[in-house]
LUMFI-488141 format. One record per residue (C-alpha): residue in one letter; x, y, z. Coordinates in nm, 2 decimals, always signed. Layout:
N
aa	u	v	w
a	X	Y	Z
...
***
This chain:
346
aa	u	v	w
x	+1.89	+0.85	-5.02
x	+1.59	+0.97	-4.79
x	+1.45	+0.63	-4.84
x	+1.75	+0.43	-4.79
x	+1.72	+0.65	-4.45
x	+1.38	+0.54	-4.37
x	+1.47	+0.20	-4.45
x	+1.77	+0.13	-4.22
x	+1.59	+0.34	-3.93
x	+1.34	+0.05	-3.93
x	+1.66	-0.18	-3.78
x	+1.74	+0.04	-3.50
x	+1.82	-0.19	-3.23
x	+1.85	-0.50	-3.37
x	+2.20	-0.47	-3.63
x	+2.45	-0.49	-3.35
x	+2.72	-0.49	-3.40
x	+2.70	-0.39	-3.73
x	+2.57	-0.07	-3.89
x	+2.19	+0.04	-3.98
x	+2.21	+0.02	-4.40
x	+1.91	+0.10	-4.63
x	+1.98	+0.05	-5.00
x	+1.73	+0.14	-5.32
x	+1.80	+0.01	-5.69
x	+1.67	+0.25	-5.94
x	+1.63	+0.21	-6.36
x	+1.55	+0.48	-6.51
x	+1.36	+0.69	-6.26
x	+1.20	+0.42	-6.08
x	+1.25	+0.21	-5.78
x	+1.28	-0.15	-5.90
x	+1.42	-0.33	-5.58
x	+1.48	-0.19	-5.15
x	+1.59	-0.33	-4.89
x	+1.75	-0.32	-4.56
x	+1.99	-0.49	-4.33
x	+1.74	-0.65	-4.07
x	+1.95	-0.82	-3.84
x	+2.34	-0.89	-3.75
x	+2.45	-1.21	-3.94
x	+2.18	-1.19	-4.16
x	+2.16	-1.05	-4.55
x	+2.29	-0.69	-4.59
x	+2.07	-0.43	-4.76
x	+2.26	-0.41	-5.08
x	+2.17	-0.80	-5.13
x	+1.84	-0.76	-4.99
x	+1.77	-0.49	-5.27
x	+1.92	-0.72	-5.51
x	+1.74	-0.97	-5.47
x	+1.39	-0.76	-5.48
x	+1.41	-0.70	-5.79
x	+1.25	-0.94	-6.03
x	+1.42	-0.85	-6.35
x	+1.78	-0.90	-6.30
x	+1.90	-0.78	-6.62
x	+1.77	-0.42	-6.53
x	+2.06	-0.42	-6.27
x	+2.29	-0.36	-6.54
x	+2.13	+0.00	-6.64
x	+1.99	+0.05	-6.28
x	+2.18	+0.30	-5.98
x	+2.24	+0.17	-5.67
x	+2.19	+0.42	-5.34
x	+2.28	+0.31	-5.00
x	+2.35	+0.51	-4.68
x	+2.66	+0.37	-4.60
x	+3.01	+0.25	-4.80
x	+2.91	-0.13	-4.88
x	+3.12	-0.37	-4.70
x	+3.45	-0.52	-4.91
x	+3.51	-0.80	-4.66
x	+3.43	-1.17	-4.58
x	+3.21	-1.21	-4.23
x	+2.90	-1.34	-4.14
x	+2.81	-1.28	-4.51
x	+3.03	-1.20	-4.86
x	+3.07	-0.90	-4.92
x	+2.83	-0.63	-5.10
x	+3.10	-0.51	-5.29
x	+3.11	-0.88	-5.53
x	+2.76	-0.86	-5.53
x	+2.74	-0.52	-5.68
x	+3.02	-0.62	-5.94
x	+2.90	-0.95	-6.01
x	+2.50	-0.79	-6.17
x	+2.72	-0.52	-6.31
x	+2.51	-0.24	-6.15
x	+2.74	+0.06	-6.32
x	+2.66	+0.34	-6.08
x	+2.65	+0.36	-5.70
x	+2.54	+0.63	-5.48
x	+2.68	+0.67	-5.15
x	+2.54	+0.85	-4.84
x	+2.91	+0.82	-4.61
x	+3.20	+0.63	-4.60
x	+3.25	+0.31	-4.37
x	+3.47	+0.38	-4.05
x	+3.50	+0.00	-3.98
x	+3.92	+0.00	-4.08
x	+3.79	-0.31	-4.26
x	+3.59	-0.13	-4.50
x	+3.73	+0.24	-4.45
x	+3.71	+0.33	-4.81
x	+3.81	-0.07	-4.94
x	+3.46	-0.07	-5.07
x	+3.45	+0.28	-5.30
x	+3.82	+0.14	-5.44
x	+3.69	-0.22	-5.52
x	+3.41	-0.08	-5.68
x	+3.59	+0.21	-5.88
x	+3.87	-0.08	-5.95
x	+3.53	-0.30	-6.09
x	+3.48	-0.01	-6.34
x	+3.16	+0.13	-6.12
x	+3.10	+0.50	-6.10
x	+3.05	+0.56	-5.77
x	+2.97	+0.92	-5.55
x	+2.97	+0.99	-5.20
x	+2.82	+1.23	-4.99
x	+2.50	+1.20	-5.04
x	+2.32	+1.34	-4.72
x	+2.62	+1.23	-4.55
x	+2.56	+1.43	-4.24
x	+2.25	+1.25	-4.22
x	+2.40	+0.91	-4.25
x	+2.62	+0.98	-4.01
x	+2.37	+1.05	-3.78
x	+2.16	+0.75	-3.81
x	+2.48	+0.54	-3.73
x	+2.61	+0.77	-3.49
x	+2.68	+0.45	-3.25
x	+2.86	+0.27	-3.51
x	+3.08	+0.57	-3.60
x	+3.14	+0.63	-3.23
x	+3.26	+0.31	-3.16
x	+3.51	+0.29	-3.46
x	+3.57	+0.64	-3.49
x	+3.66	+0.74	-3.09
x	+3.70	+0.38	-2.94
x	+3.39	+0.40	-2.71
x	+2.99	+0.35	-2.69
x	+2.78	+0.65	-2.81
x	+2.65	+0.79	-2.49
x	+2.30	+0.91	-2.37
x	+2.20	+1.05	-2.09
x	+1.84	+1.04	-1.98
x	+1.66	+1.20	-1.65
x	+1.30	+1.37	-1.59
x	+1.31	+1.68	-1.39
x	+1.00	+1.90	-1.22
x	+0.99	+2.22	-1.33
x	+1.17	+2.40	-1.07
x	+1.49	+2.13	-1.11
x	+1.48	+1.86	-0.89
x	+1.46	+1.46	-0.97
x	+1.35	+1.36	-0.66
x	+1.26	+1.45	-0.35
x	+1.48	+1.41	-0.06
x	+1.40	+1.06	+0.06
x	+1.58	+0.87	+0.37
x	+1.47	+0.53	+0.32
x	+1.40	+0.30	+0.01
x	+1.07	+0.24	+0.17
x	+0.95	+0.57	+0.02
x	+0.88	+0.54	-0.33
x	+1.03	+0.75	-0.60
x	+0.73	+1.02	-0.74
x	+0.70	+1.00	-1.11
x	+0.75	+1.32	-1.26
x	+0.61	+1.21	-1.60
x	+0.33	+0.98	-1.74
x	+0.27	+0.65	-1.91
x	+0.35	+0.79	-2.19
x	+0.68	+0.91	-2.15
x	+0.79	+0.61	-1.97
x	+0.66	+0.40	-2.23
x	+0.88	+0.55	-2.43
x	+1.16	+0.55	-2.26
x	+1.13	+0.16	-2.25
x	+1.11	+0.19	-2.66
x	+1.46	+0.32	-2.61
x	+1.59	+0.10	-2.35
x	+1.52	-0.17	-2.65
x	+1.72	+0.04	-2.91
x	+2.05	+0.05	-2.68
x	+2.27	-0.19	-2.58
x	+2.33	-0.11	-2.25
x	+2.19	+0.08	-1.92
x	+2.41	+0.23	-1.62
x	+2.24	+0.40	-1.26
x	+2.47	+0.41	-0.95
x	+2.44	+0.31	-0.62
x	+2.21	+0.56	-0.47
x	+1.96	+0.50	-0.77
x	+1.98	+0.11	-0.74
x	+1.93	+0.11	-0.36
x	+1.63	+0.40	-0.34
x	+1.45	+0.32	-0.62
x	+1.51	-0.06	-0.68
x	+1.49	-0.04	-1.09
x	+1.44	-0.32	-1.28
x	+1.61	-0.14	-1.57
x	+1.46	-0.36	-1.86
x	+1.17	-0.30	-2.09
x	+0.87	-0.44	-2.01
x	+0.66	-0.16	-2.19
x	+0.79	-0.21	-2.53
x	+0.87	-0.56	-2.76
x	+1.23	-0.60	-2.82
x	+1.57	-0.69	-2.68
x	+1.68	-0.64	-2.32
x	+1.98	-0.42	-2.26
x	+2.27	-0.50	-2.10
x	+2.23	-0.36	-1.71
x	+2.49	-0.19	-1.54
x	+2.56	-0.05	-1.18
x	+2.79	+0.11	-0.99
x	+2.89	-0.03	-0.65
x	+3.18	+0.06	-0.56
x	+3.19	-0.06	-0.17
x	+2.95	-0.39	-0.27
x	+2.67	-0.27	-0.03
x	+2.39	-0.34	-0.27
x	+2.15	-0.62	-0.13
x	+2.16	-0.92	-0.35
x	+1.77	-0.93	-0.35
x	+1.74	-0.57	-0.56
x	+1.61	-0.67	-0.90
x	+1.88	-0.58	-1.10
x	+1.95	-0.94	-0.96
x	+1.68	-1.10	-1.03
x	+1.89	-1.31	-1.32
x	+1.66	-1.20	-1.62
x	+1.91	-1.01	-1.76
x	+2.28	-1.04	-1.79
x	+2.41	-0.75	-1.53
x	+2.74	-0.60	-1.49
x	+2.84	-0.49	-1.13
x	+3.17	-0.20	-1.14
x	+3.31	-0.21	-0.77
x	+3.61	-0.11	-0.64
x	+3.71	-0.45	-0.52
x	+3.57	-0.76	-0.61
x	+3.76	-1.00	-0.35
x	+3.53	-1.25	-0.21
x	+3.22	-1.16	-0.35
x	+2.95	-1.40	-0.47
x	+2.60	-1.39	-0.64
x	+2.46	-1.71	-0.67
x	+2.20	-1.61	-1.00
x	+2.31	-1.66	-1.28
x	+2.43	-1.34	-1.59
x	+2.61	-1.15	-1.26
x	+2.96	-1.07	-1.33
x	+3.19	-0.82	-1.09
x	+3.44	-0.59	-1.27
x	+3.69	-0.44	-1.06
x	+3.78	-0.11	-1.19
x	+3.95	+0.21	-1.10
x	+3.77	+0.47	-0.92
x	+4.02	+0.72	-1.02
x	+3.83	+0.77	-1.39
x	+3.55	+0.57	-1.34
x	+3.39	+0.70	-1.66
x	+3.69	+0.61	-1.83
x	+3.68	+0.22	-1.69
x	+3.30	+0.18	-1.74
x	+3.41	+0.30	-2.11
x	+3.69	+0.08	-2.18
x	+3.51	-0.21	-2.05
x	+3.25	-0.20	-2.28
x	+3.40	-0.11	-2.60
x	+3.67	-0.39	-2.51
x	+3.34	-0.60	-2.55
x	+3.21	-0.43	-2.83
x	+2.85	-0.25	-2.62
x	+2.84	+0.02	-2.96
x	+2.60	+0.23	-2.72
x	+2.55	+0.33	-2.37
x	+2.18	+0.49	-2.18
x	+2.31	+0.63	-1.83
x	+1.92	+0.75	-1.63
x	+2.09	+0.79	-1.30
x	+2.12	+0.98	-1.06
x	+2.28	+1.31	-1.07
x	+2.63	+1.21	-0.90
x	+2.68	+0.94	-1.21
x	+2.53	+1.08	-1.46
x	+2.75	+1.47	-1.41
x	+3.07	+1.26	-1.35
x	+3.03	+1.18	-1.74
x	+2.94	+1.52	-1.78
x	+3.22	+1.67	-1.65
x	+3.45	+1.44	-1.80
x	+3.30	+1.54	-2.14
x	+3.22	+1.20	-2.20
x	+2.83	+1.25	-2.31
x	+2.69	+1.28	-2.68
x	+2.35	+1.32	-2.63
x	+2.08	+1.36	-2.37
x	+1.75	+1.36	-2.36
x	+1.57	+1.52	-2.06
x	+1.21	+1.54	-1.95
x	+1.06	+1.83	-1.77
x	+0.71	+1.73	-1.61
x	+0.45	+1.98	-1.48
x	+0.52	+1.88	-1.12
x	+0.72	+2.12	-0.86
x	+0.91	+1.99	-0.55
x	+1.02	+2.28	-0.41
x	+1.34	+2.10	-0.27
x	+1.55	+1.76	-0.30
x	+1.79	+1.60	-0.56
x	+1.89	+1.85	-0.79
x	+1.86	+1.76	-1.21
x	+2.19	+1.71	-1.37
x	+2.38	+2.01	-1.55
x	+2.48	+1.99	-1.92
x	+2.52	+2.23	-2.14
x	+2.47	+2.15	-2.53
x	+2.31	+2.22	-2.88
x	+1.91	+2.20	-2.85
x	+1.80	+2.00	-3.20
x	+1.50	+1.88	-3.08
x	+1.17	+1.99	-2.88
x	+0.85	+1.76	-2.77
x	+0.55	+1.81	-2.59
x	+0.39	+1.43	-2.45
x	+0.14	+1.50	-2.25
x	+0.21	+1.74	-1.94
x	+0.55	+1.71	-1.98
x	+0.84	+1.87	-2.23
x	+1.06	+1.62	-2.43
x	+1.44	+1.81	-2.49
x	+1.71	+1.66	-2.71
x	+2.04	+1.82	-2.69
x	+2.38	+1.72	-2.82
x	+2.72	+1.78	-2.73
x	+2.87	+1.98	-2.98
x	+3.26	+1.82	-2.90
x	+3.15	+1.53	-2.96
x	+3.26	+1.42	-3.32
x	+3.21	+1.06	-3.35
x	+2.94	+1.10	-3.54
***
């Protein structure tokens, strides 16, 4: 199961909107076929294991192990579940069931019903884990959220600037931001609000790593952000939340306007993107957007970075308060991973 693991980790990023599924065929003690689902649309990882082994009449004496509850439905692809059935493979081992309500336990039955002995629970906290965005999005009817900022040592993201003209002082290396741009390529979307947008002009994509472009998202609630900003420059499809979107116009193209509700903006931003199925959401700023999901409880993890650097005043870092898993030193500066415990989508 810890290679099935290591298999469908090598997908992260590029299965939306499906799952990230390893799968390893074993006859009698060995590995005979692996595989993993590489991209939506394409071959899933039980078929892809299948189809790596070269003596098919071993399936019939072999164990199948794969992270998640193989799919019992007709999609892009047939499902897993004939596939396993049809080569007879008599044993299955599963790391967590599906939460998809297409699948949802379908899959075990079908393959129980086929005469297969199937178990579960296999690592299942860590298969849960891996697909925490998946089981977010089915399980509480949202994108799994992350909140990302870089902090000096004495708490402050920025110093107290009064004109855009001023650059923003990093607070961590090449490094670090380097791999920040490795994540902005493993999420589907990004969110700053206004003040970030208009002080520090972000382009918000990821120029530092190969791989997809996420979805970016701002917050303008009173449309005062100048069209020339380059979060509309047209080279990526962004999303604009304002309070009212009555005569506005931006003539590049992959701009859209969303009015939404103020009232729980968190909430809107939310709905919005699970209505369009956006499994996973990186909010890197400021502090006023990024504690409003805070304090709404609407956060599962965050991942801060404390550089060597002191300011002495300006913006203050973000408050949150969760369960550290995870501790890095890059560089000069301190990688933490924390995760909100009340979350339970995953």
């Amino acid at each position: 199961m810890k290679r099935c693991l290591e298999l469908a980790g090598q997908a992260l990023g590029n299965t939306y909107p499906n799952p990230m599924v390893g799968a390893v065929l074993v006859h009698k003690g060995r590995i005979i076929g692996e595989g993993y689902h590489q991209e939506a649309g394409k071959p899933h990882a039980e078929i892809n294991a299948i189809n790596a082994v070269e003596n098919k009449s071993l399936l019939e004496e072999s164990t199948l192990y794969v992270n998640l509850e193989p799919c019992s439905h007709y999609g892009k692809t047939p499902p897993c579940t004939l596939a396993i059935t049809q080569y007879r493979i008599p044993h299955v081992v599963i790391g967590t069931a599906d939460p998809d309500a297409r699948v949802n336990g379908n899959g075990i039955r079908r393959l129980q019903e086929a005469g297969c002995r199937v178990e579960t629970g296999v690592l299942e906290k860590e298969c849960r884990h891996l697909n925490r965005r998946f089981f977010a999005w089915h399980t509480m009817h949202r994108p799994y959220i992350i909140l990302k900022w870089a902090q000096t040592r004495d708490g402050f993201i920025d110093r107290l600037r009064t004109s855009s003209s001023e650059p923003p002082q990093w607070i961590t290396d090449e490094v670090c931001r380097m791999l920040v741009h490795k994540w902005r390529t493993e999420e589907q979307a990004i969110l700053v609000g206004t003040k970030t947008a208009l002080m520090d002009n972000p382009r918000l994509n990821a120029r530092l790593w190969p791989g997809r472009q996420p979805l970016r998202l701002v917050i303008d609630r009173k449309l005062v952000l100048p069209p020339h900003l380059n979060l509309f420059d047209g080279k990526q499809e962004t999303w604009v939340f304002t309070e009212k979107a009555t005569g506005v116009t931006y003539t590049q193209e992959g701009i859209r306007v969303i009015e939404s509700s103020f009232t729980n903006l968190p909430v809107a931003i939310l709905s919005e993107l699970y209505l369009h199925g956006i499994q996973s959401l990186i909010i890197e700023g400021g502090t006023e957007t990024i504690q409003s999901f805070v304090e709404a409880g609407l956060w599962d993890e965050a991942r801060i970075f404390t550089g060597d650097l002191r300011f002495g005043s300006g913006i203050h870092a973000p408050v949150v308060s969760g369960e550290k898993t995870e501790e890095f030193v890059l560089g000069s500066s301190r990688l933490e991973i924390l995760y909100n415990p009340a979350a339970t989508g995953a």
